[in-house]
N, C-alpha and C positions, 0 to 999 in steps of 0.2 A: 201532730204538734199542738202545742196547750194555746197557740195564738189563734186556730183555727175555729171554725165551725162547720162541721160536714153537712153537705146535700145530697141527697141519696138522689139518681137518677137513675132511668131505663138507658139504656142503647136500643134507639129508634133504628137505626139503619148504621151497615160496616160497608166500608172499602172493599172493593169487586175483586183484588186483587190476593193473589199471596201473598206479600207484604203483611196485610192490616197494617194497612199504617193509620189509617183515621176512624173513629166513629163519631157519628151523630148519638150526643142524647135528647131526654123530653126537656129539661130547664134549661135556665137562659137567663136573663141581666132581669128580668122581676123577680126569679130567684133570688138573686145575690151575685148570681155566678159572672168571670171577670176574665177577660183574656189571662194566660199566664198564670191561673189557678194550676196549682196539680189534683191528678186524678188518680184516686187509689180503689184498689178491689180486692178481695179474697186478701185481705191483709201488706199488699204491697204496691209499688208505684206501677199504674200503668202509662201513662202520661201526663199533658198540660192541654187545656185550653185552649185554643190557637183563633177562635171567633165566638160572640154570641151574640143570641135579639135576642127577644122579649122573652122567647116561649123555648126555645132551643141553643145548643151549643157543638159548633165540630172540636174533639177533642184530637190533636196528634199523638199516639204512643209511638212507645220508648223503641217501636221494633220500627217507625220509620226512620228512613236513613237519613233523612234533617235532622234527627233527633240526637243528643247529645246532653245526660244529666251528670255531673261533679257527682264522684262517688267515693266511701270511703270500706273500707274493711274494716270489719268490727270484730274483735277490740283490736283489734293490731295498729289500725291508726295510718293504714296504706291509704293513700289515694291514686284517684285516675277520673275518666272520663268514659261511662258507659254506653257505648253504639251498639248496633245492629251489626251483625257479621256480616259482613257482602257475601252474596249467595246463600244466605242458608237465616231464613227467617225465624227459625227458631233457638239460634245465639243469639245468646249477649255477647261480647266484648266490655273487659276494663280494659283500656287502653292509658298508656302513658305512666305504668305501674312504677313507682323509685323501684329499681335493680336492686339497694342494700337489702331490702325484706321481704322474704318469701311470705307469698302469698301460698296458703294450705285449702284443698277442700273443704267444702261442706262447711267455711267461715261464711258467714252475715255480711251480706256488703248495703249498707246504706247510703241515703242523699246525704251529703256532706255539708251544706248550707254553704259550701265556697264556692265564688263566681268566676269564672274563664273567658278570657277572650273569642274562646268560641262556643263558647254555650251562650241562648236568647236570653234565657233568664234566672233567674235565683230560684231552686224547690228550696224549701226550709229543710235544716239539718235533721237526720233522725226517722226520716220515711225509709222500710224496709222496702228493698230494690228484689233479692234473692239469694241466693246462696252459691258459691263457687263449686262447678261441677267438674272442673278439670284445670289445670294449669300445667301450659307448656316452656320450656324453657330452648332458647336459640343455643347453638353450639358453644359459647363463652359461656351460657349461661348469665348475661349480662341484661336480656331481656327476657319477660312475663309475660306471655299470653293469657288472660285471664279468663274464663268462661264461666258465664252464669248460668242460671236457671232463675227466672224472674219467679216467684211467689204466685201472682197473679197470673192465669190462664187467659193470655191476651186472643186465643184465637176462639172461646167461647165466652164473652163478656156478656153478659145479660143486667145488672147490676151494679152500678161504679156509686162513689163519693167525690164531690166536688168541694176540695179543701179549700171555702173560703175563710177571706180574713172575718174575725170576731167584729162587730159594729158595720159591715159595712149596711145593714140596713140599718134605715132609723127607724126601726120594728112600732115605736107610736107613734110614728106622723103618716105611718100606712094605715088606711080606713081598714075594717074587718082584722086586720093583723093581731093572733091574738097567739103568737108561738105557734 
């Protein structure tokens, strides 16, 4: 998103678990970086922010089950709410998919910049999430199970970006600050 400014970071240390739900990277709030940032790699979202100090930040991804981004199907115009599939950490889930329009393979599903009562916080519209690797349909046909394949290889993360806001430092009231 053109409001942003990326921070390229390490991932210093990952979650013990299958899950991955969290990593640690090397920046942190003397960077820029801000709770509620999202975090992209390999060209798509892996999560947001969730704490940071000075020098580091824990990041939650999209495959912990706290986790919940508003999402859209591209171009179709579908929306839902992207989770973790319980038991099987390497789904996605769209969930809450409108019944009127089939959602098809191999579509683009992006952050949608729309806010839910149960998602924490707003990602900006327009960050690639992954692409639809299967949809299933219940006996009426009246609901969509929607399966992704996230972009980003969340269980080998070495490299992310931390999508901060544009301004938020005051880049010449920092001594040495020179870009």
């Amino acid at each position: 998103p053109q409001a942003t400014r990326p921070v390229t970071a390490r991932v210093i240390a990952k979650s013990p678990t299958v899950w991955h739900s969290s990593v640690k990277i090397d920046k942190g709030t003397g960077d820029g970086v801000r709770v509620d940032q999202p975090v992209i790699a390999d060209g798509g979202l892996v999560g947001k922010v969730t704490s940071a100090t000075g020098g580091t930040s824990e990041v939650r991804l999209i495959t912990d089950g706290q986790s919940g981004v508003s999402a859209q199907v591209f171009p179709a115009g579908v929306t839902g709410v992207v989770r973790p599939e319980v038991g099987n950490p390497d789904d996605l889930l769209l969930e809450s998919v409108e019944s009127g329009r089939r959602v098809t393979e191999n579509t683009l599903v992006i952050t949608s910049g729309f806010t839910s009562s149960r998602l924490e916080s707003l990602f900006p519209r327009g960050i690639p999430i992954g692409r639809v690797s299967k949809v299933d349909f219940d006996e009426l046909e009246t609901y969509q199970r929607v399966h992704l394949k996230p972009f980003a290889d969340l269980r080998q993360l070495d490299v992310v970006q931390v999508l901060t806001r544009r301004g938020t430092l005051q880049e010449a009231a920092l001594p040495g600050a020179g870009g």
